[in-house]
N, C-alpha and C positions, 0 to 999 in steps of 0.2 A: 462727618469729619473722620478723620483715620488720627488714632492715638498709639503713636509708637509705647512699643511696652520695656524695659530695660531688663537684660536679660536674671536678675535676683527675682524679679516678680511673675517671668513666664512660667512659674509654676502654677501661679493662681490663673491663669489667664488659655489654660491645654497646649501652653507651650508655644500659642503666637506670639510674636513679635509687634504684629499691629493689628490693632482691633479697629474695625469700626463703629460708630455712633452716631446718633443723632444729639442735635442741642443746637441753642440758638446761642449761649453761651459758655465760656471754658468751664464755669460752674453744671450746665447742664450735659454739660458733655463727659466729665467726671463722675458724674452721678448718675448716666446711663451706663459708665463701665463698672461702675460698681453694684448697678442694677442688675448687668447680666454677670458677673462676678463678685457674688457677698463677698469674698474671703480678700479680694482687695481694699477693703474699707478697712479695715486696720493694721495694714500698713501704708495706708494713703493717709490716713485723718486719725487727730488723734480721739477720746472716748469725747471730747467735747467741740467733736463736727471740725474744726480747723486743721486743717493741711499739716505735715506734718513740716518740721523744720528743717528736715534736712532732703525734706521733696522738692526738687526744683520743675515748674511747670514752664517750657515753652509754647507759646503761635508762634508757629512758623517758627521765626529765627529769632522771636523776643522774648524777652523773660518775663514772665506772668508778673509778678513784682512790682515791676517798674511799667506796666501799663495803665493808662491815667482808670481805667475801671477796672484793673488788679483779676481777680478771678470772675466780673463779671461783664467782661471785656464780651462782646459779641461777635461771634464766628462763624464763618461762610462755608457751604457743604465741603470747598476743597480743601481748607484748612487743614491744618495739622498739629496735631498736641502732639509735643514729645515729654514724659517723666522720666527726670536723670538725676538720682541719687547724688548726694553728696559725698564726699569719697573723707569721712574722717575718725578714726579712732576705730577702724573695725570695718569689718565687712557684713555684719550680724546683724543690723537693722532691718535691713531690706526682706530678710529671710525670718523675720517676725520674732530672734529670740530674746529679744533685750530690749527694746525700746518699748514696750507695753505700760 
């Protein structure tokens, strides 16, 4: 599956936009981008493994959220993950200096 990356985090990621991975789920598919990039686990999740709050995960065109298995929703090689930051109180989060 191809995981769009939003542009505060292409620094951790050599500056792609979409990476791809493997996973049978949006959960394993997360965890293969942070496989081949540590330095996205902590601004993906917080120190106790849960997504952060102001990460929003799409498939496709749905909101991870509101799908009846949430992050462990299963996904097909053409899929697509997008992560698209919540836009509120700052632009600081994403660039890892304040939310820790």
């Amino acid at each position: 599956m191809k995981i769009h990356i939003p542009t505060p985090l292409r620094a951790f990621t050599d500056k792609q936009e979409t990476v791809s991975v493997e996973g049978a789920t949006v959960n394993e598919g997360l965890a293969a981008l942070v496989a081949t990039y540590p330095a996205m686990q902590a601004n993906l999740y917080t120190p106790e493994g849960k997504l952060r709050s102001f990460v929003n995960v799409y498939l496709n065109e749905d909101d991870v959220r509101y799908l009846p298995g949430k992050e462990d929703s299963p996904v097909k090689a053409d899929d697509e993950l997008t992560i698209i930051p919540s836009i509120a109180g700052g632009a600081c989060c994403l660039a890892g200096c304040c939310c820790r």
